[in-house]
C-alpha positions in Angstrom: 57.1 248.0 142.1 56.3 246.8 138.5 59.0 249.0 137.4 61.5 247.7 139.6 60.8 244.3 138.6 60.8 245.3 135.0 63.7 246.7 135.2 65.3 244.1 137.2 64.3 241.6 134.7 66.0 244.0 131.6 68.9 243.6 133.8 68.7 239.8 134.0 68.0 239.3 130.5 71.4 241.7 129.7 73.4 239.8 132.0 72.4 236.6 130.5 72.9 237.7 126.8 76.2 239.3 127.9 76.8 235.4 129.4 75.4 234.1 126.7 77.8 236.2 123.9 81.2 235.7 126.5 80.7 232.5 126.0 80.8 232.4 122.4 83.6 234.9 121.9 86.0 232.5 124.2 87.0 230.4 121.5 90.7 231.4 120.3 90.9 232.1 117.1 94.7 232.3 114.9 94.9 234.7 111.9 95.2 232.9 108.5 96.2 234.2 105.3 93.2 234.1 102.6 94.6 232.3 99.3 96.0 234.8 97.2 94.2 235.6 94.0 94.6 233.3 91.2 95.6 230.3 93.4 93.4 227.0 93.3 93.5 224.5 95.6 96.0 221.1 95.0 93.3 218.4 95.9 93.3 215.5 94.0 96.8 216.9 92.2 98.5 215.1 89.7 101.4 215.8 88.0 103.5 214.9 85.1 104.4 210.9 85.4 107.6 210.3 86.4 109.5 207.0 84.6 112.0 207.2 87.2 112.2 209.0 90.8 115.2 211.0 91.4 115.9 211.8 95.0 117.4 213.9 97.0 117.8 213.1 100.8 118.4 216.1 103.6 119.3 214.4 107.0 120.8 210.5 107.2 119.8 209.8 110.8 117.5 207.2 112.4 115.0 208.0 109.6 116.9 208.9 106.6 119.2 206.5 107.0 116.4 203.6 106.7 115.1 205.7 104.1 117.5 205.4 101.4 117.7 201.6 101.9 113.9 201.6 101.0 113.8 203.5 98.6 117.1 201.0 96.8 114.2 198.1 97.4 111.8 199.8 95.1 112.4 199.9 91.4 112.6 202.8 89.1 114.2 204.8 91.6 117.4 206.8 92.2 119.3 208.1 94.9 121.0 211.2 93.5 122.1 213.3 96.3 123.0 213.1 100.0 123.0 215.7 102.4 123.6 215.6 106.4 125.8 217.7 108.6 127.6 214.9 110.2 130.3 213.1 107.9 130.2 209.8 109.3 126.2 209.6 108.3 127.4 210.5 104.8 130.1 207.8 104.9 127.9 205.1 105.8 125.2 205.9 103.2 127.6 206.0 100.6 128.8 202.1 102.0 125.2 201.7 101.9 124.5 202.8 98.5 127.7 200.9 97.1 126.6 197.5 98.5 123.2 198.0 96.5 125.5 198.3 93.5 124.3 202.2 93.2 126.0 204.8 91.8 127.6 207.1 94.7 125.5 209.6 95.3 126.3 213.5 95.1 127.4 214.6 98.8 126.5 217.7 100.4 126.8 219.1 104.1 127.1 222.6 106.1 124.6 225.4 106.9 123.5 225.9 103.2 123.9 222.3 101.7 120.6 221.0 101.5 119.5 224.4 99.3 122.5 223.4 97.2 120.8 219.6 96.8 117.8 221.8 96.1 119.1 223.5 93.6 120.1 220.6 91.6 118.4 220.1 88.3 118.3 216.7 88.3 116.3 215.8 91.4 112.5 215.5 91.5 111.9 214.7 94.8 113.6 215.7 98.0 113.0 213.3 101.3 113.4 215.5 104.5 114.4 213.7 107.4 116.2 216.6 109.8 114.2 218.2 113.2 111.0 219.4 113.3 112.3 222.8 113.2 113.8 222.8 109.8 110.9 221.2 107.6 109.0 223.8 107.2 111.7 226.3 105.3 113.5 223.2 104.0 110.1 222.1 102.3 109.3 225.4 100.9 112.5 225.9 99.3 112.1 222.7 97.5 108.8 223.4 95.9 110.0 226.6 94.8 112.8 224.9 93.1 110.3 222.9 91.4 110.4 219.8 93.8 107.8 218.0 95.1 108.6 217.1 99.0 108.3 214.5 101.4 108.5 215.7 105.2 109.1 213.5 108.2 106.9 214.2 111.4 105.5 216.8 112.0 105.7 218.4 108.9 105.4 222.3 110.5 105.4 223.2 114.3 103.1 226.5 113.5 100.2 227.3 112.3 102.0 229.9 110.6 104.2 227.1 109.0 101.3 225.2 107.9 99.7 228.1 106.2 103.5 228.5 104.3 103.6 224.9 103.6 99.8 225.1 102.3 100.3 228.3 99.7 103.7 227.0 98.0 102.0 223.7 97.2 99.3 225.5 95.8 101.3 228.1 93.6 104.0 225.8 92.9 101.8 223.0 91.7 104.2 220.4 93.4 103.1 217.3 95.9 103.9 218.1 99.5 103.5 215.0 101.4 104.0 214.4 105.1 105.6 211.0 105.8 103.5 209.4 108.6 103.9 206.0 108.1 101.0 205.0 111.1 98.6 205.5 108.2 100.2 202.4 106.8 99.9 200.2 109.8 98.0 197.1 108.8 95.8 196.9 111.7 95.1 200.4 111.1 94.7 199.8 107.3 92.0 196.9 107.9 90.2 199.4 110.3 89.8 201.8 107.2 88.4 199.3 105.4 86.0 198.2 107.8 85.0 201.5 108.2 84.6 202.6 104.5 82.5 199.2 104.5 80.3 200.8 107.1 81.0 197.6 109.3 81.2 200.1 112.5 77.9 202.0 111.4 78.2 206.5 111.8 81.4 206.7 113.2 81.1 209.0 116.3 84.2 208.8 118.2 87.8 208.2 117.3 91.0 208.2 119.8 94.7 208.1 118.7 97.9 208.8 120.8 101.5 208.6 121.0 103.2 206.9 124.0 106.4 205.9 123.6 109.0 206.2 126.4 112.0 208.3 125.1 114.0 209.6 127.8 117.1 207.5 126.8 116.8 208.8 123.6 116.2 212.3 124.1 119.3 212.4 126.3 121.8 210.2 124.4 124.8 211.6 122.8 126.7 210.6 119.8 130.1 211.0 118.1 129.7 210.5 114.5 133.6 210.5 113.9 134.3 207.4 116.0 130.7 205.5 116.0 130.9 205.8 119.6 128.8 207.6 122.7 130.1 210.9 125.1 129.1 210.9 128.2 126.7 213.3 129.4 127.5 217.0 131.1 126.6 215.6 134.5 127.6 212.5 136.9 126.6 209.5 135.3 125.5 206.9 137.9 124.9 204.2 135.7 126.3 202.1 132.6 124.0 203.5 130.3 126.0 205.8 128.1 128.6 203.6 127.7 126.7 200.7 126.0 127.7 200.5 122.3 125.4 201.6 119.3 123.5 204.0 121.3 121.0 206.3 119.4 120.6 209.3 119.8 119.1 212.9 118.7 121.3 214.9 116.9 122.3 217.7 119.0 119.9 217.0 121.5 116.9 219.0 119.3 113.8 216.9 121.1 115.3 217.5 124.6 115.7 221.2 123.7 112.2 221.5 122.5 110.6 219.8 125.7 112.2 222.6 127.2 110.7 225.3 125.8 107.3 223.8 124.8 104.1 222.2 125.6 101.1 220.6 124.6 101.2 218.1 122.5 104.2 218.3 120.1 104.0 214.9 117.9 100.5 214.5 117.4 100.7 212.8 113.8 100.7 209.1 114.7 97.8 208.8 116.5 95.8 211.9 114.6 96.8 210.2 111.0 95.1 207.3 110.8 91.7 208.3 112.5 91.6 211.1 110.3 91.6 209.5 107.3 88.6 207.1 108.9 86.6 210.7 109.5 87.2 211.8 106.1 88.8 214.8 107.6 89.1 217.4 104.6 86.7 214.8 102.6 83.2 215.6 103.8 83.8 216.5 107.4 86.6 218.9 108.8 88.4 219.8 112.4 86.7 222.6 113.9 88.0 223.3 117.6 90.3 221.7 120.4 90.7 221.9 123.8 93.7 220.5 125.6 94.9 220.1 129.3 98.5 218.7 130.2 99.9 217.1 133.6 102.5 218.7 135.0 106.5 217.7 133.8 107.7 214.6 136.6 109.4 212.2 134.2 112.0 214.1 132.2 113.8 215.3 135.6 113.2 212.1 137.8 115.0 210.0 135.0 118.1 213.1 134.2 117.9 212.6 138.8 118.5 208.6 138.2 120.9 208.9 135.2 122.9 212.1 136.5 123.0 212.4 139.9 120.6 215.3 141.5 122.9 218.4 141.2 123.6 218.2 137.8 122.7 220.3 134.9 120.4 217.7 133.5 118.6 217.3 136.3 118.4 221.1 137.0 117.2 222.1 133.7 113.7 223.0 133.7 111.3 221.0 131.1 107.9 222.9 130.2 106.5 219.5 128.0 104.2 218.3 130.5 104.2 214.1 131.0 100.4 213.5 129.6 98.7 215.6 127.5 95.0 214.9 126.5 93.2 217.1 123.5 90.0 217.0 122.7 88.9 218.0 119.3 85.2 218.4 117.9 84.3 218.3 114.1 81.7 219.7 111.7 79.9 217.0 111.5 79.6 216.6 115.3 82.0 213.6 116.0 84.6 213.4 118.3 88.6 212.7 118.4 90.8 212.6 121.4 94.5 212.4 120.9 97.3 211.9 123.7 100.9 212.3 123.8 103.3 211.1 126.9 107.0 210.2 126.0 108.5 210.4 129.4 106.6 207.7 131.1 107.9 204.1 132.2 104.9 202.4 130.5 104.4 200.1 127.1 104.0 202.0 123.4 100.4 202.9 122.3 99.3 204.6 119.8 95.2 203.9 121.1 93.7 203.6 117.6 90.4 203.6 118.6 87.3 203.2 116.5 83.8 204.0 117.9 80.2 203.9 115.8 77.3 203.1 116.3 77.5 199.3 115.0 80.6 198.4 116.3 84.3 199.3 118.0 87.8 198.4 117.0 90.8 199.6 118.8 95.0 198.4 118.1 96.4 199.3 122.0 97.2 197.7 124.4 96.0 194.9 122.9 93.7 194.6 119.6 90.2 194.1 119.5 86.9 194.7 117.9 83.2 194.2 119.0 80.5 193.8 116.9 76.4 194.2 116.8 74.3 192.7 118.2 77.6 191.6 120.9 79.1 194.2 121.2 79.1 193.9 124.9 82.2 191.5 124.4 85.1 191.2 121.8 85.2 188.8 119.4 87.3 185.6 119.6 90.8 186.4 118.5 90.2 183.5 116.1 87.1 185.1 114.9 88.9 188.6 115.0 92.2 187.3 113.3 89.2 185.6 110.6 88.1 189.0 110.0 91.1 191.0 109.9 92.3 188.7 107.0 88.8 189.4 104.8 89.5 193.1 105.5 93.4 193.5 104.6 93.6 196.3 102.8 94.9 196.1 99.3 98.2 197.4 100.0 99.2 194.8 102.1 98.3 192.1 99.7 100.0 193.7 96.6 103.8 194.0 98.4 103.0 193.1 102.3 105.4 190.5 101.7 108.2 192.6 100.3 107.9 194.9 103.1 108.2 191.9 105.9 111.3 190.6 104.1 113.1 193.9 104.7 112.8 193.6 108.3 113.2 196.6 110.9 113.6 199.7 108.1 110.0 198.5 107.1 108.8 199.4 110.7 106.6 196.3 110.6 105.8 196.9 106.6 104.3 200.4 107.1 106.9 202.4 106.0 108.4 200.4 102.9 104.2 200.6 101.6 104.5 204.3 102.7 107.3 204.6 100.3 106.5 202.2 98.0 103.1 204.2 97.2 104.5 207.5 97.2 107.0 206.3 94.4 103.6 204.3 92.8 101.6 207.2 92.6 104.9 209.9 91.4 105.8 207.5 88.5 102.0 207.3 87.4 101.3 211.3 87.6 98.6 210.3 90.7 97.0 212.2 93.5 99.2 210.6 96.2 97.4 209.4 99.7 98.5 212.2 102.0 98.2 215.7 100.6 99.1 219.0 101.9 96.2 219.7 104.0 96.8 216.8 105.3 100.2 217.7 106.7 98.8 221.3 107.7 95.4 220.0 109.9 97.8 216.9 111.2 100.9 219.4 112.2 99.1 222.3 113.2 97.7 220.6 116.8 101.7 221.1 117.7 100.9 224.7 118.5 97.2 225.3 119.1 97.5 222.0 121.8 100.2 224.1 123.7 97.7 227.4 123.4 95.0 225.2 124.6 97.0 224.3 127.3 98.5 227.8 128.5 95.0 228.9 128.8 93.9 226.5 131.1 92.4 224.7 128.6 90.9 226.9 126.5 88.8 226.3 122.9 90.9 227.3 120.1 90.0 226.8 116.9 91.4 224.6 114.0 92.3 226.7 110.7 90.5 225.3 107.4 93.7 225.1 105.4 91.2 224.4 102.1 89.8 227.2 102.4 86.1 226.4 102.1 87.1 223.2 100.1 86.8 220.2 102.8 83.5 219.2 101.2 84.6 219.3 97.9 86.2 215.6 97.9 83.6 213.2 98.8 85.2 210.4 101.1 88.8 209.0 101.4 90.0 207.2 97.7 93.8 206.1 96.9 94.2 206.5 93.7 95.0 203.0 91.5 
């Protein structure tokens, strides 16, 4: 009988090791290239000052567009070349440029024209403002030309891409900076500083999102030629798409991509900003995600509405699910949960949330901050508004003003500061605020969200694109 048992009990005690190591061994894991030898890491890179920024811009639509008329508001800049595949965005960049009493810049379109702006010897930066699927090469080939890059959002929809991104920075020695302009958000910016103050104690919990209802958008359609709108492929059974200065994506790219993906596939925004309060890459770093989506409802309710229920839109099947929720967990134990829903009928949010264990901030739906020893309640607006202004960030202080007389290309002052210290810190030979590794941990939830998600929610973990070196800087810095 003692046998029995003890064998029994051997059994049990396999089993539960067997559990034990199952566990353990679910966590999904992506292969990532070890940095080749001889290559060093680009934190903290400077370069040679530049006395005047040359650029070169690849795609002049919603965001390039307001682009170029920033970067005509800051001194010691120049807009040397244009690129775009639609004429008419050319034509009114050039009347753009002209009323700034610029010189007309170089113009360059077709399959291969933004290698040719590349190419050019007399550019030092090129600003990339074309879909999320052309970034990534787009980037590369800049840096191997010599340029240092600024992406729009996301700056890489793979892991893969992020590693690419990643390895020319370092062997080219060139900047490679992702353009999210949350970062500059001055609620957001007074939160950092609150934070670096330690006014929220240990940080243990952070939440950012991206809500944003798009569905207009992502079905729009424009004819650059005329400045007007086509109709859609369906029945329309409303006014919308004949309303004038509709905006649109160019050849429906985001629709396409709900299509074929999901997850959560613009995670920047809301990951950005919180990020930089963990210190993420500066003493702490993303380990592992899990992520779970809702089924798709919105996309083809709305194409139902606009369309008519027998037409292609309508019929066309859309994998993005409405909400996705992902749940990441870092080295040092703290927690950040990011969302992403842009086919809801509900009010923008990007969260912004702020947890410690002295106090809580948060921007959406409607700003507030509680303190110790009340934390139980939020402050007074007055009281809030009292503290907001002691804890403006720097930034805001130096050109704030600038950016508000600009008016919508500023986005609310984030993204003229955005460019404004991206041209600050070129012309100076600086480490700029956003680095590569930035872009790579920010961009790379795009695909291991939608991993997460096809495996029912599955652990996957979050590459190290420093390769050991996340420790190495000690605590977020812009450099003065």
């Amino acid at each position: 009988m003692k046998k029995v048992f003890f064998i029994f009990s051997i059994v049990v005690l396999i089993t539960a090791i067997a559990c034990e190591n199952s566990k353990k061994n679910t966590l999904i894991t992506l292969p990532t290239p070890a940095r080749e030898a001889g290559q060093t890491d680009v934190l903290e890179l400077r370069c040679e000052p530049l006395p005047v920024v040359r650029i070169g811009f690849v795609g002049l639509g919603m965001r390039g567009f307001g682009a170029i008329l920033r970067m005509m508001a800051i001194e010691a800049t120049e807009v040397v070349a244009i690129c775009d595949l639609e004429p008419y965005n050319i034509q009114q960049a050039q009347k753009s440029i002209a009323s700034h009493n610029r010189p007309a810049a170089a113009e360059y379109s077709g399959e291969s024209g933004w290698k040719e702006l590349c190419e050019r010897d007399d550019i030092d930066l090129v600003y990339i403002c074309t879909d999320w699927l052309t970034h990534t090469k787009m980037a590369v080939y800049a840096m191997e030309k010599g340029k240092h890059v600024a992406i729009e959002v996301p700056a890489a929809t793979t892991v893969a891409e992020c590693c690419q991104l990643v390895n020319t920075a370092e062997k080219t020695r060139r900047h490679c900076i992702m353009l999210e302009n949350c970062c500059y958000d001055k609620f957001e910016m007074a939160t950092l500083n609150m934070a670096q103050a330690g006014l929220f104690g240990e940080i243990v919990h952070v939440e950012g999102a991206y809500i944003h209802d798009l569905r207009e958008l992502c079905f729009n359609e424009r004819l650059s030629t005329t400045n007007a709108y086509e109709l859609g492929v369906g029945e329309v059974k409303s006014e919308t798409q004949n309303k004038e200065n509709l905006v649109g994506y160019w050849n429906h790219w985001r629709k396409k991509y709900h299509a074929k993906h999901t997850g959560n596939l613009y995670p920047t925004h809301g990951l950005g900003p919180i990020c930089q309060i963990l210190n993420i890459h500066r003493g702490d770093k993303m380990n592992y995600l899990v992520s779970v989506s809702s089924n798709q409802f919105g996309i083809t309710e709305y194409a139902k509405n606009r369309y008519g229920e027998n037409s292609p839109e309508a019929k066309q099947e859309y994998l993005l699910g409405d909400m996705n929720t992902t749940i990441i967990k870092t080295e040092k134990g703290k927690t950040i949960m990011i969302q992403h829903d842009v086919t809801s009928p509900r009010p923008y949010s990007r969260l912004h949330t702020i947890s410690g264990t002295k106090g809580f901030a948060q921007k959406y739906p409607f700003r507030q901050i509680a303190l110790e020893p009340n934390a139980h309640n939020a402050l007074p607006k007055a009281k809030m508004d009292s503290l907001l202004a002691v804890y403006e960030h720097s930034f805001y202080k130096e050109v704030g003003k600038r950016a508000a007389e600009l008016g919508g290309i500023a986005h609310g002052g984030m993204d003229f500061i955005m460019d404004y210290r991206l041209i600050y810190c070129l012309r100076n030979g600086l480490p700029l605020d956003q680095d590569v590794y930035d872009a790579a941990e920010w961009s790379c939830i795009v695909e291991l969200s939608e991993i997460s998600v096809r495996n029912n929610g599955a652990p996957v973990a979050i590459p190290d694109f420093t390769r050991g070196a996340w420790d190495k800087v000690k605590g977020l810095k812009f450099a003065e």
